[in-house]
FITI-873090 format. One record per residue: x, y, z of N, C-alpha, C in turn; residue in three letters. Coordinates in steps of 0.001 Angstrom, whole numbers, plus 500000, padded with zeros to 6 digits. Example, Ala and Ser with C-alpha at 12.3 -4.5 7.8 and 13.67 -1.06 7.14 Angstrom:
+--------+--------+--------+--------+--------+--------+--------+--------+--------+------+
:     nu :     nv :     nw :    cau :    cav :    caw :     cu :     cv :     cw : rest :
+--------+--------+--------+--------+--------+--------+--------+--------+--------+------+
: 513190 : 494310 : 507800 : 512300 : 495500 : 507800 : 513200 : 496700 : 507800 :  Ala :
: 512850 : 497750 : 507080 : 513670 : 498940 : 507140 : 512900 : 500030 : 507870 :  Ser :
+--------+--------+--------+--------+--------+--------+--------+--------+--------+------+
END
This chain:
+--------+--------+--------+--------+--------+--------+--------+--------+--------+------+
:     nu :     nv :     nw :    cau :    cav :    caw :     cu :     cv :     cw : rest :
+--------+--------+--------+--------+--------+--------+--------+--------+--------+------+
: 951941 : 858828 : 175235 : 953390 : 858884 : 175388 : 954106 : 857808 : 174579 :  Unk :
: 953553 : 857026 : 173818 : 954007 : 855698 : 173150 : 954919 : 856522 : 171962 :  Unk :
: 954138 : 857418 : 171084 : 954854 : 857973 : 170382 : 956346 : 858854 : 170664 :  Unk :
: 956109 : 859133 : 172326 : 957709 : 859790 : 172353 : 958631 : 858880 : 172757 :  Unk :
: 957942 : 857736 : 173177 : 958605 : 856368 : 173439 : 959665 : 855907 : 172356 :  Unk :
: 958938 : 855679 : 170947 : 959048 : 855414 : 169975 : 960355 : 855919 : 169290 :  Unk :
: 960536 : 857411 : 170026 : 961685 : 857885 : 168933 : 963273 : 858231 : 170396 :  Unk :
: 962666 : 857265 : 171237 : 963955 : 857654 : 172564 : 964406 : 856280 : 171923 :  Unk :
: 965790 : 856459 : 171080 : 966941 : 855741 : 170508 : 967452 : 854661 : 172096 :  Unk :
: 967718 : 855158 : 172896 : 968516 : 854471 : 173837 : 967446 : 853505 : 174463 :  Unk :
: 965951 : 853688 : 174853 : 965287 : 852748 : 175316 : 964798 : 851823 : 174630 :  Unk :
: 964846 : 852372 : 173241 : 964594 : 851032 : 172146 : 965714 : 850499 : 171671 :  Unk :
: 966928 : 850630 : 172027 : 967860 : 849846 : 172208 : 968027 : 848320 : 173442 :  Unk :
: 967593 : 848909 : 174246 : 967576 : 848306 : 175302 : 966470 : 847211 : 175306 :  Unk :
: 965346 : 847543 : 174787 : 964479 : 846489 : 174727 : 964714 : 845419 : 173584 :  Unk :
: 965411 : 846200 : 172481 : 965893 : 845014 : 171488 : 966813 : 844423 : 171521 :  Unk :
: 968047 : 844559 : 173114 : 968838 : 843671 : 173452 : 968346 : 842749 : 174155 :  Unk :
: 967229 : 842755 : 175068 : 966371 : 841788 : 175827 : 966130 : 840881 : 174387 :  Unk :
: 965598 : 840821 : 173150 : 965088 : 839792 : 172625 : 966867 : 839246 : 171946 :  Unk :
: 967337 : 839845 : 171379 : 968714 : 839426 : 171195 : 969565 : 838616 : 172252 :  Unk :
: 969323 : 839063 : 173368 : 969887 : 838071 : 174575 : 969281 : 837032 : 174595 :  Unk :
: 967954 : 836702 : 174602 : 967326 : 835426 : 174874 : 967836 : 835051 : 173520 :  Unk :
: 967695 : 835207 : 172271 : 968392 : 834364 : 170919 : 969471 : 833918 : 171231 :  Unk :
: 970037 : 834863 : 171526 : 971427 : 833702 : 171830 : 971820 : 833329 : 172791 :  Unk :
: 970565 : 833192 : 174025 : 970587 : 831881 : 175024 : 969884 : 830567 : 174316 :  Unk :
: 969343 : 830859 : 173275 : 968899 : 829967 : 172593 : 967262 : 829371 : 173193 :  Unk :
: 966727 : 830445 : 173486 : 965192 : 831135 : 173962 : 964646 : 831030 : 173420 :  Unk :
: 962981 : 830613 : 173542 : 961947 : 830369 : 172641 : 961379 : 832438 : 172385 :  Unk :
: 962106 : 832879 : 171499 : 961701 : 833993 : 171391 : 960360 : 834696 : 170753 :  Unk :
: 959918 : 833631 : 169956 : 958180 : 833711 : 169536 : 957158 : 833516 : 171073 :  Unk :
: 958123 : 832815 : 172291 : 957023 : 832516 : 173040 : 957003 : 833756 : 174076 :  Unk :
: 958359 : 834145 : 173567 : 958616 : 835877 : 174836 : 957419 : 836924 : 173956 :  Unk :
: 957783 : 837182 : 172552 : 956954 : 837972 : 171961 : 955431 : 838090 : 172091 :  Unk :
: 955116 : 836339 : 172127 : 953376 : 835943 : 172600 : 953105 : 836251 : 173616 :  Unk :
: 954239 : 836081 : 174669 : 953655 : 836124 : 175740 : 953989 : 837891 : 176784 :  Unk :
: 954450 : 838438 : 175881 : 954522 : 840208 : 175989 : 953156 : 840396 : 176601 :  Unk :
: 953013 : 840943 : 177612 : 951558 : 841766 : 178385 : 951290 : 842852 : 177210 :  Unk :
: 949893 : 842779 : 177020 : 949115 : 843656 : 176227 : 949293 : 845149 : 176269 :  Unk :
: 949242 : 845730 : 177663 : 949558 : 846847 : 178102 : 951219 : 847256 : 178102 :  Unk :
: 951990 : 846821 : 177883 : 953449 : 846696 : 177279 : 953660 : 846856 : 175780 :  Unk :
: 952643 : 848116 : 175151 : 952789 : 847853 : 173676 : 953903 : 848457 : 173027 :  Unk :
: 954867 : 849265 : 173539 : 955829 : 849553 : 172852 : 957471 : 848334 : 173094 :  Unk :
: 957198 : 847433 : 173993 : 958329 : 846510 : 174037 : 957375 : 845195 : 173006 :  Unk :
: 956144 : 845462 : 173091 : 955351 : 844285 : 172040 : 955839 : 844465 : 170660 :  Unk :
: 955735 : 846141 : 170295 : 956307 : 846398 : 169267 : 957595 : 846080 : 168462 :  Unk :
: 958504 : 846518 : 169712 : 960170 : 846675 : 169340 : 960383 : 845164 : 169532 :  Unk :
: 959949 : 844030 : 169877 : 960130 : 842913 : 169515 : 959824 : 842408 : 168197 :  Unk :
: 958276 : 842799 : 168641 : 957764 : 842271 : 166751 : 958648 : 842653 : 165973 :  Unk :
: 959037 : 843700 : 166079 : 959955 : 844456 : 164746 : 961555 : 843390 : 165030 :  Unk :
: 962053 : 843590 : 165969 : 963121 : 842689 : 166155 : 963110 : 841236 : 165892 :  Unk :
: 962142 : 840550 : 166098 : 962170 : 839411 : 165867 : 962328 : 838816 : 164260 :  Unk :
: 961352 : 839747 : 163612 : 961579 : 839830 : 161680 : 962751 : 840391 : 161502 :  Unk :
: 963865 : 840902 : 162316 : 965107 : 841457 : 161808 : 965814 : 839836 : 162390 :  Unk :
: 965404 : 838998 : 163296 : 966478 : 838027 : 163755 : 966295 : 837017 : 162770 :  Unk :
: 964913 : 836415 : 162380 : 964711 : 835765 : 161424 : 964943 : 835874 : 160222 :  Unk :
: 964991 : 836902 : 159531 : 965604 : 837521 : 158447 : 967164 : 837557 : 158192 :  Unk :
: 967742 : 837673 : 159598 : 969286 : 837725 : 159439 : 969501 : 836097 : 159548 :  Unk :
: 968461 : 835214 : 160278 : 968875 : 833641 : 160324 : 968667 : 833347 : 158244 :  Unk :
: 967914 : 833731 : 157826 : 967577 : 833608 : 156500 : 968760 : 833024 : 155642 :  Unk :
: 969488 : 834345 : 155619 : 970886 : 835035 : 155089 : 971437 : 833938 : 155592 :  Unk :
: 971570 : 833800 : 156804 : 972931 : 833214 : 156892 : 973137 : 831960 : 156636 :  Unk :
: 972018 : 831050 : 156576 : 970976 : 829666 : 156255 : 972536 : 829093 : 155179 :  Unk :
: 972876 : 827957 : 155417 : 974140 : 827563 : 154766 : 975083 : 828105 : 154661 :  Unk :
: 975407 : 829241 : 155125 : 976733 : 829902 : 155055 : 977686 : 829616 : 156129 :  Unk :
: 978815 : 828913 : 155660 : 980110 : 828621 : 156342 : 980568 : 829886 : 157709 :  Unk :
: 980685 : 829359 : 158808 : 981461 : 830870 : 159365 : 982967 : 830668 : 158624 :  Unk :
: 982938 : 832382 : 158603 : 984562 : 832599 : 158299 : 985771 : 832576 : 159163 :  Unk :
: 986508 : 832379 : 158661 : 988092 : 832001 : 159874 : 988262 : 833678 : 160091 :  Unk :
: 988753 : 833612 : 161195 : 989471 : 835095 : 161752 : 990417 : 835570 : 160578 :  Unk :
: 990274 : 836671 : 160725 : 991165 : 837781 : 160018 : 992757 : 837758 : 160539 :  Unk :
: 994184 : 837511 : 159723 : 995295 : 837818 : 160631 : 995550 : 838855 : 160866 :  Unk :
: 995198 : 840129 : 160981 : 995459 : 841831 : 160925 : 996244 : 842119 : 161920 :  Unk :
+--------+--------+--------+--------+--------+--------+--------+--------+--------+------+
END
């Protein structure tokens, strides 16, 4: 069933807001990913995969000024 797991959009949403929430509680999120139960392999997954999308977006942003609000 991992594979029909895999393509339900809304529950792999949900598990990649769990690692996004702990980031920006400012969470040891390598130690949530390590410490994922073995038998939990599709939230093991959608982390692994999430976690190279959080680090990747920290990459990017690595010296970049935030921008001031928009007046619209």
């Amino acid at each position: 069933m991992l594979w029909l797991r895999r393509w339900n959009f809304i529950e792999r949403a949900r598990v990649e807001r769990e690692l996004w929430e702990a980031f920006e509680r400012r969470e040891d999120i390598e130690a949530m990913v390590a410490g994922c139960p073995a038998d939990d392999a599709f939230r093991l997954e959608v982390w692994q995969t999430t976690l190279g999308r959080i680090r990747k977006i920290e990459q990017l942003m690595a010296g970049k000024a935030p921008t001031p609000p928009s007046d619209s």
